[in-house]
FINU-161081 format. One record per residue (C-alpha): residue number from 0; x, y, z. Coordinates in pm, 1 decimal, always signed. Each point is the difference from the previous one (the first is absolute). Example, Ala and Ser with C-alpha at 12.3 -4.5 7.8 and 13.67 -1.06 7.14 Angstrom:
<pts>
{zadren=0	c1=+1230.0	c2=-450.0	c3=+780.0}
{zadren=1	c1=+137.0	c2=+344.0	c3=-66.0}
</pts>
This chain:
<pts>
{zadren=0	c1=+1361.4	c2=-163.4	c3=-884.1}
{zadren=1	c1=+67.0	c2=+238.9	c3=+300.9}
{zadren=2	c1=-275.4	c2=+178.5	c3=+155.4}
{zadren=3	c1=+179.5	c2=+325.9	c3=-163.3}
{zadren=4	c1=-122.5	c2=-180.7	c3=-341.9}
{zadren=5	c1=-286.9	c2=-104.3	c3=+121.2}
{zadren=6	c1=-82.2	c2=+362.0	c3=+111.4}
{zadren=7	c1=+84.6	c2=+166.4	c3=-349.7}
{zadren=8	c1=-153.0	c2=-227.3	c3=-143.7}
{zadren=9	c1=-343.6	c2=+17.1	c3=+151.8}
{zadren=10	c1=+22.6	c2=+353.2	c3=-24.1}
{zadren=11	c1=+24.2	c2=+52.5	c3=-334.4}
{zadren=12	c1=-211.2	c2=-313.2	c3=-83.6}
{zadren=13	c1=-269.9	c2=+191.3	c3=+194.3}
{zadren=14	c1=+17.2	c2=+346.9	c3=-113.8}
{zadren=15	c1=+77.0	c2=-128.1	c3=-347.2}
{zadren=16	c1=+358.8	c2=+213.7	c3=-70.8}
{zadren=17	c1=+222.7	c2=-122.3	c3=-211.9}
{zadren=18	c1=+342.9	c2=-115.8	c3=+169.9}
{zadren=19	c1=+180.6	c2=+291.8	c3=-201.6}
{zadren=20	c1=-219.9	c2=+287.5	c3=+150.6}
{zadren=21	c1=+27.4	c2=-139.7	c3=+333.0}
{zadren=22	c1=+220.2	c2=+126.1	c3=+271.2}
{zadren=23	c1=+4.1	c2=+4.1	c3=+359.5}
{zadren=24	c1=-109.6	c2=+360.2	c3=+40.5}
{zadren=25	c1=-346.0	c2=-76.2	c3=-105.7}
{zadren=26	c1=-260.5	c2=+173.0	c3=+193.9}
{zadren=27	c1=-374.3	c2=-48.6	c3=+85.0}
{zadren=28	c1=-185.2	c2=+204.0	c3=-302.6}
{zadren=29	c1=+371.7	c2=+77.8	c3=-144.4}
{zadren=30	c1=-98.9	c2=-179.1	c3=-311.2}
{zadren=31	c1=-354.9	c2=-76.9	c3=-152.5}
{zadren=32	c1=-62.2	c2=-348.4	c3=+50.5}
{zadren=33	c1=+72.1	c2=+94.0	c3=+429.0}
{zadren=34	c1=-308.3	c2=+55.9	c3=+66.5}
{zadren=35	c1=-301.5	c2=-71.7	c3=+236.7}
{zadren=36	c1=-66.3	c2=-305.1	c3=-153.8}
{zadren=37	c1=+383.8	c2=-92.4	c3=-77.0}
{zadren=38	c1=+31.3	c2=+21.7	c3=+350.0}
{zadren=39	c1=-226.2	c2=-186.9	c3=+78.5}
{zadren=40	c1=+155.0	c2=-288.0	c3=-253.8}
{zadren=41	c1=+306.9	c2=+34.0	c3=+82.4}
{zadren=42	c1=-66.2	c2=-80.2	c3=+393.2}
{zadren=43	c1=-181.5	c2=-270.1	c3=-79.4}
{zadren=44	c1=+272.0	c2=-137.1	c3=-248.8}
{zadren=45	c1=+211.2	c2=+47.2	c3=+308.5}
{zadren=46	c1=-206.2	c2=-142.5	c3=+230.4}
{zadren=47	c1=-10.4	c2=-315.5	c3=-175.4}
{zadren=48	c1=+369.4	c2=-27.2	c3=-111.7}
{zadren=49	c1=+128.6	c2=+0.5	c3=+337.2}
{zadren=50	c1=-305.0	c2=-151.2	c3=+204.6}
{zadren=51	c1=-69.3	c2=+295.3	c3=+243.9}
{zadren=52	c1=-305.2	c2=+208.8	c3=+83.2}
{zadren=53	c1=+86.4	c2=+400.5	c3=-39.3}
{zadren=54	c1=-129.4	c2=+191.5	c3=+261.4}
{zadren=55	c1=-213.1	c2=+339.8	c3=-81.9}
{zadren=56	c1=+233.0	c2=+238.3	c3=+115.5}
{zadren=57	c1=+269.5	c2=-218.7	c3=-213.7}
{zadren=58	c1=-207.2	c2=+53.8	c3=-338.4}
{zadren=59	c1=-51.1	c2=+347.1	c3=+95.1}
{zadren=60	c1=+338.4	c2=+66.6	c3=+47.2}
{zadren=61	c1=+133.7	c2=-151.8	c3=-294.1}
{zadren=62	c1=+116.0	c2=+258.4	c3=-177.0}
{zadren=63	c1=+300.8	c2=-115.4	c3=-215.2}
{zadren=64	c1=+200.4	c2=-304.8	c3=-100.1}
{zadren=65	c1=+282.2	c2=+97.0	c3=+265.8}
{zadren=66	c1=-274.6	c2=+58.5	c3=+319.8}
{zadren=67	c1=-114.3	c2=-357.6	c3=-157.6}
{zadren=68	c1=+296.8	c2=-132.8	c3=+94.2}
{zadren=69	c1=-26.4	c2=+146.4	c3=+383.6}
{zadren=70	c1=-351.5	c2=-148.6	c3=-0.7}
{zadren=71	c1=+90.9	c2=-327.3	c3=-99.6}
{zadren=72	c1=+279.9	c2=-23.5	c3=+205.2}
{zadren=73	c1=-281.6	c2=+71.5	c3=+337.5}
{zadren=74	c1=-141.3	c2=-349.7	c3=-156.9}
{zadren=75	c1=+342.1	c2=-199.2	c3=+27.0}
{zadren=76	c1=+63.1	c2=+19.0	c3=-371.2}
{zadren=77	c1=+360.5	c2=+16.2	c3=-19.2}
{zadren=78	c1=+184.1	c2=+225.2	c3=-270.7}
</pts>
């Protein structure tokens, strides 16, 4: 599985959406289940799926699945 897989998958694993309303335009609070405590979840998920450590200003600007991308990319996760 590529980390692009990986990364979907996490994502919607995390923020429980269903593979047919995903898309990569998703946005921090653009739907419900984005929330505070999705968030939360979903860096967590991501933490542990690719074995790194988020910084603060990471989670706090993690603001949709594309800046995700950019993030994870500052941790050597290839894409």
């Amino acid at each position: 599985m590529s980390n692009l897989d990986t990364y979907q998958k996490v994502f919607t694993s995390a923020l429980s959406i269903n593979n047919d309303d995903f898309n990569d335009a998703l946005e921090y609070n653009g739907v419900p289940e984005w929330d505070s405590i999705g968030h939360m979840t979903l860096i967590s998920a991501l933490e542990e799926a690719f074995s790194i450590t988020f910084e603060t200003d990471d989670i706090v600007d993690y603001s949709s699945y594309k800046k995700g991308i950019e993030i994870l990319k500052k941790y050597k996760i290839d894409f």
